[in-house]
LOBA-411956 format. One record per residue (C-alpha): residue number from 1; residue in three letters; x, y, z. Coordinates in pm, 1 decimal, decimal comma. Each point is the difference from the previous one (the first is absolute). Last residue first. Example, Ala and Ser with C-alpha at 12.3 -4.5 7.8 and 13.67 -1.06 7.14 Angstrom:
<nodes>
NODE   k   r       c1       c2       c3
NODE   2 SER   1367,0   -106,0    714,0
NODE   1 ALA   -137,0   -344,0     66,0
</nodes>
This chain:
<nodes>
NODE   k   r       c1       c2       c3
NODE 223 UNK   2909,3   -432,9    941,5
NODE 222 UNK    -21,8   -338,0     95,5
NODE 221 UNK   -221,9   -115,6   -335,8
NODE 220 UNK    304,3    141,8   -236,0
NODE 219 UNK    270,4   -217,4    213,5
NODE 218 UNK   -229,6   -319,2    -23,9
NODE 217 UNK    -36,7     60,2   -383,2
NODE 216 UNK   -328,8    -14,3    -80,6
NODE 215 UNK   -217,0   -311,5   -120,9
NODE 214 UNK   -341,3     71,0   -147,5
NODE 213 UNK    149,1    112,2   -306,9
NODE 212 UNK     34,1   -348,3   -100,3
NODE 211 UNK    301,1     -6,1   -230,8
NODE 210 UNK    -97,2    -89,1   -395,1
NODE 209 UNK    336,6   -104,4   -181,4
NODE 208 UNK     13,4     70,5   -337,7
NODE 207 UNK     86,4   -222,4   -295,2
NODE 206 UNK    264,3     99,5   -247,8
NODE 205 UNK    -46,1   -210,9   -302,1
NODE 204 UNK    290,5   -294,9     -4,7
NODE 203 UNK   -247,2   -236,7   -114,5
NODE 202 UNK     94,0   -370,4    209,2
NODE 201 UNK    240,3   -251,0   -156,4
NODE 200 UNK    230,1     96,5    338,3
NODE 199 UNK   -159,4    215,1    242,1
NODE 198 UNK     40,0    347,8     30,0
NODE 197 UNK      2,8    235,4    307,6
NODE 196 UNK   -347,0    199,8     23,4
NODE 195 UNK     95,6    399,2    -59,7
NODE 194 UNK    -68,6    291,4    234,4
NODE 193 UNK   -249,3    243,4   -115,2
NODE 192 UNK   -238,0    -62,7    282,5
NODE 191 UNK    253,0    -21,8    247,5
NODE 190 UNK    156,9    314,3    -64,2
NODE 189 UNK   -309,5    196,1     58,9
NODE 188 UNK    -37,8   -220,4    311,3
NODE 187 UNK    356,4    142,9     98,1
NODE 186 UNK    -91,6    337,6    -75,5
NODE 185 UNK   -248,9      4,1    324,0
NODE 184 UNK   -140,2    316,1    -94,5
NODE 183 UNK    -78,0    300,9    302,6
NODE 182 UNK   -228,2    252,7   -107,6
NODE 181 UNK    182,4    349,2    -60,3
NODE 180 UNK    -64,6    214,7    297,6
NODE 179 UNK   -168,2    359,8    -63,1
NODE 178 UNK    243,1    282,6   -116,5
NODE 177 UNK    -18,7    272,8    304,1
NODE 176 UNK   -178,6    312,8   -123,1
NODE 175 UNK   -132,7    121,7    330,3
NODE 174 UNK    292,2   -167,2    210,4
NODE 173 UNK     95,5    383,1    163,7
NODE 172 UNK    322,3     20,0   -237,1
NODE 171 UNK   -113,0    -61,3   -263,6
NODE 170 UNK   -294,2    227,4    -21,4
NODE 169 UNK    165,3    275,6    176,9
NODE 168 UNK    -96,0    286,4   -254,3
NODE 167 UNK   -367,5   -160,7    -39,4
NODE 166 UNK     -9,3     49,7    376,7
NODE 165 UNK     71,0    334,0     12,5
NODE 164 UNK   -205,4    115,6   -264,2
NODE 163 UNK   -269,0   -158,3    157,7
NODE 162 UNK     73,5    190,2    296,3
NODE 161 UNK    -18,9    296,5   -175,1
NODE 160 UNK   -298,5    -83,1   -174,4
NODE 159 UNK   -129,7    -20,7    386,9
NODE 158 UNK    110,5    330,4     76,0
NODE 157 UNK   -119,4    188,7   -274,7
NODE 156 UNK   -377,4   -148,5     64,1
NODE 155 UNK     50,6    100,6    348,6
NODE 154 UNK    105,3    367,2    -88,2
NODE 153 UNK   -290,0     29,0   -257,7
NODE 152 UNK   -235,6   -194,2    285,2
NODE 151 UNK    112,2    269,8    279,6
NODE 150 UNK    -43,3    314,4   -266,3
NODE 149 UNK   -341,9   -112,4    -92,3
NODE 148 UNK   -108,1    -53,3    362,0
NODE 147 UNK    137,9    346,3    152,4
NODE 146 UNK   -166,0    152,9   -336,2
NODE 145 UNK    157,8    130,5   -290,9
NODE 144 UNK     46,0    336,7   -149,2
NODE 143 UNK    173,2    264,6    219,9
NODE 142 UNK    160,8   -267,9    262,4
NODE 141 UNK    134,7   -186,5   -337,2
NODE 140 UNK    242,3    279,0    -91,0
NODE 139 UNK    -18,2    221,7   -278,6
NODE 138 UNK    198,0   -333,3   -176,7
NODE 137 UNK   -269,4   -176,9    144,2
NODE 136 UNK   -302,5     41,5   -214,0
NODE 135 UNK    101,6    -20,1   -345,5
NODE 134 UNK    243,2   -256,9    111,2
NODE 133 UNK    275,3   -152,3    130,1
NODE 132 UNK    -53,1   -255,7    229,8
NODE 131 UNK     65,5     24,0    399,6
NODE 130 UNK    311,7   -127,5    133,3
NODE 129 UNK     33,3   -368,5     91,7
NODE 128 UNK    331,3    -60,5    244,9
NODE 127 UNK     76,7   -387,8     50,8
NODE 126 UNK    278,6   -127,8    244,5
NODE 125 UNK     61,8   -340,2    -10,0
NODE 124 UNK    -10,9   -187,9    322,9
NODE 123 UNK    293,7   -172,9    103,5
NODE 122 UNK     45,4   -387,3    -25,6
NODE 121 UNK   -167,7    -26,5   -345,5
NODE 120 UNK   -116,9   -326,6    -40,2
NODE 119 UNK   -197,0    -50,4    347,9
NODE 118 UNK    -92,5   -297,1     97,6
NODE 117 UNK   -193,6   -304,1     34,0
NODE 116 UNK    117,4   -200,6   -250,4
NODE 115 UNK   -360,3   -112,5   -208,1
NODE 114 UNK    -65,8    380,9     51,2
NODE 113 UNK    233,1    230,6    -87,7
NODE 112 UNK      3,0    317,3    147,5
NODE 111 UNK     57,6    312,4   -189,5
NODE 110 UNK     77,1    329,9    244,6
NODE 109 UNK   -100,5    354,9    -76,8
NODE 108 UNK     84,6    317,4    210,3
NODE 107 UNK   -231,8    332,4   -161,8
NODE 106 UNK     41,3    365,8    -33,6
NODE 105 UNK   -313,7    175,3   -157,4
NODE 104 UNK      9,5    317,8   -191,0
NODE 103 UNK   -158,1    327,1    -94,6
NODE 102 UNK    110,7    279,2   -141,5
NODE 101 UNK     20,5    355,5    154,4
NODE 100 UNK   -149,9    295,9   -134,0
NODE  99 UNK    263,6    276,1     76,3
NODE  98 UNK     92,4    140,9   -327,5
NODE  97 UNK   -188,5   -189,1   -270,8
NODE  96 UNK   -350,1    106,4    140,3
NODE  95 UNK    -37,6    147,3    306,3
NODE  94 UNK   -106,4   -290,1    293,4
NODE  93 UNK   -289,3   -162,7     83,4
NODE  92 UNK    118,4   -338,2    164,3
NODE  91 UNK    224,9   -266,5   -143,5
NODE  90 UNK    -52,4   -374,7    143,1
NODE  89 UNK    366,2    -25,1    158,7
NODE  88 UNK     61,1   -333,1    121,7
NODE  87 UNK    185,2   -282,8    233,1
NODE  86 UNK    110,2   -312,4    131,3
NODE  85 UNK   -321,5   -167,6   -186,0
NODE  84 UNK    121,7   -394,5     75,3
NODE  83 UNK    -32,6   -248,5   -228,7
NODE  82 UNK     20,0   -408,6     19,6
NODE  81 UNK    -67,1   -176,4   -365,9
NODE  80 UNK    -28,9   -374,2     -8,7
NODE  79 UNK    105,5   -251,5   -250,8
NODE  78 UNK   -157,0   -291,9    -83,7
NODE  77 UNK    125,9   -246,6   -306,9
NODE  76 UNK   -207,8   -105,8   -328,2
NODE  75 UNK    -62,6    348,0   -163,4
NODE  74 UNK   -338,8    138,6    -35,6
NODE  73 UNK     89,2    422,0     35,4
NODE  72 UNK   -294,2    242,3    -39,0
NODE  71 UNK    -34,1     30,4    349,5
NODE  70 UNK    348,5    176,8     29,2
NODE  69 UNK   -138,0    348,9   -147,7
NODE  68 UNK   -395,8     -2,5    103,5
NODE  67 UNK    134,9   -181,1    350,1
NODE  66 UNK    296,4    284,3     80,0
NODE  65 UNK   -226,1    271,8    -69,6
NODE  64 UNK   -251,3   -117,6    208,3
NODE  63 UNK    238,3    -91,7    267,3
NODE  62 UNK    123,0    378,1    -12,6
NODE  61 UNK   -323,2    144,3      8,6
NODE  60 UNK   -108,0   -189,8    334,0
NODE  59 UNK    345,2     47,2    161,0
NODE  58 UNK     61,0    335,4    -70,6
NODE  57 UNK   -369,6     92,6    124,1
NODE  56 UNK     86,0   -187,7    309,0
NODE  55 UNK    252,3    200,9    108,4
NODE  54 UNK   -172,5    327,8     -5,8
NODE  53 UNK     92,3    244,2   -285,0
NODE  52 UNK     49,4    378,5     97,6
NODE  51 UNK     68,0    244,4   -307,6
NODE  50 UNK    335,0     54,0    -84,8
NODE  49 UNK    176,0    317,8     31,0
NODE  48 UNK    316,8   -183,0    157,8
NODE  47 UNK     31,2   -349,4     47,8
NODE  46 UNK   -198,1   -252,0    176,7
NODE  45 UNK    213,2   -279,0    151,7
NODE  44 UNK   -151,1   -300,4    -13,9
NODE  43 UNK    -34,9   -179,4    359,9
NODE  42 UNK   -175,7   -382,7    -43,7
NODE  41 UNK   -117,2     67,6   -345,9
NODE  40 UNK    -31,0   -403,1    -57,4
NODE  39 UNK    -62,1   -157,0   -317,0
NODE  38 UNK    -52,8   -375,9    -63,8
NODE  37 UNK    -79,2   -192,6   -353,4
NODE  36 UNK     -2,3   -334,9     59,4
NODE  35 UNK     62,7   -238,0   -276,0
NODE  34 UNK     82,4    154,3   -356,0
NODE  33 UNK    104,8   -230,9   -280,0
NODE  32 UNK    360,3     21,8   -120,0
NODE  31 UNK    124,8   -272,0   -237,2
NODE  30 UNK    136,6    205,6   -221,5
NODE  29 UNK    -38,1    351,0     18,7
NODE  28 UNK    -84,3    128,4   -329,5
NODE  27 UNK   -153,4    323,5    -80,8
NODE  26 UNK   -399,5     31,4     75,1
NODE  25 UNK   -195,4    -21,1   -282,9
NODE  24 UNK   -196,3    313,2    -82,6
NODE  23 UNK   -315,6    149,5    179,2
NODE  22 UNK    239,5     73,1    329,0
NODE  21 UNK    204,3    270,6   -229,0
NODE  20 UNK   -165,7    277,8    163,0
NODE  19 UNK     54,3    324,7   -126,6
NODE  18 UNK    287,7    254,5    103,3
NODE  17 UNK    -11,6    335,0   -178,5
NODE  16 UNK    151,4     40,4   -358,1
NODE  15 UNK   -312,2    184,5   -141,9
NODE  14 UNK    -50,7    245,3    355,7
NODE  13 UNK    377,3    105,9    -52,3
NODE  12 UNK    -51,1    121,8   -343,9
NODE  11 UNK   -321,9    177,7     54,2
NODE  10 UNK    177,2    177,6    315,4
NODE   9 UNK    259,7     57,4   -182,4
NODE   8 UNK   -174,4    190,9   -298,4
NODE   7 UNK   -163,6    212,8    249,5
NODE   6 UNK    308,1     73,5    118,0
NODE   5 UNK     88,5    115,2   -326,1
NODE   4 UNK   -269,3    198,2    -64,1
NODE   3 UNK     18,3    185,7    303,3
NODE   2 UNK    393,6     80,4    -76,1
NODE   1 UNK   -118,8    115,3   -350,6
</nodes>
């Protein structure tokens, strides 16, 4: 009975693991379109019973994860992405469910903004990605999975997590910012409804006046 029903779990497990979303449209964010896409692994930290990683495999899986999720995006205004890998545990061989460990990567993310120049989130936000559930990890990735497969699951986590992150803020960060209202010179509306004065013996119908719209207020043409 106890085999069967870890069995059972296992099945259960492997049904509601992670799969990519990346085929369906993305979630709103406004006017975000992705500029430069920039990861640096300058010193991560490598945890406990993790595999080695070298620097530049963070940064090369990481950008691709970052592009196939953020890519997607067509909005009108530029925003870049700045990450830095701080650190990581890519699970090694270990005995299932007792001292397996799970993996996860430990990112810093800032949001620039390009037409000002700066950054819109003054410190950087602090993203941890932990492996997906699955068939395959819940024994603990290091048993099943490759170095490469576990890095892109964590990567892939990471950058939904950052989307996450940025649909939450959408207000605040300018993403979803109403766009300007066109400006109407209400007194030519005014103008053009306005009615002639009447002349005496002459048909009182209203008769518009026509105003060039050629001529602009000298006040409206400073600004």
């Amino acid at each position: 009975m106890t085999r069967f029903f870890a069995i059972a779990m296992l099945c259960i497990l492997a049904a509601c693991g992670n799969k990519s979303d990346l085929d369906q449209p993305p979630v709103p964010l406004g006017h975000f379109r992705l500029g430069h896409n920039v990861v640096v692994a300058p010193h991560p930290v490598q945890g406990p019973l993790s595999r080695d990683v070298a620097p530049e495999e963070w940064v090369d899986t990481m950008r691709a994860a970052i592009s196939d999720r953020f890519g997607r995006y067509e909005g009108d205004k530029l925003y870049h992405l700045g990450i830095s890998v701080d650190g990581y545990v890519v699970a090694q061989t270990g005995i299932p469910l007792v001292l397996a460990p799970k993996s996860v990567v430990i990112l810093n993310v800032t949001l620039w903004d390009d037409e000002k120049g700066e950054k819109v989130n003054d410190e950087p936000e602090r993203i941890m990605a932990l492996e997906s559930l699955n068939g395959k990890s819940v024994v603990g990735s290091g048993l099943t999975q490759t170095r490469e497969e576990q890095m892109a699951n964590l990567s892939y986590n990471a950058a939904k997590r950052i989307e996450n992150w940025l649909k939450n803020n959408i207000e605040e960060f300018g993403l979803d910012v109403p766009p300007v209202e066109p400006y109407v010179d209400d007194r030519e509306e005014s103008a053009e409804t306005a009615e002639a004065p009447e002349a005496e013996g002459e048909d009182t119908a209203e008769t518009p006046v026509t105003v060039d719209p050629e001529i602009a207020p000298a006040e409206i043409a400073a600004e």
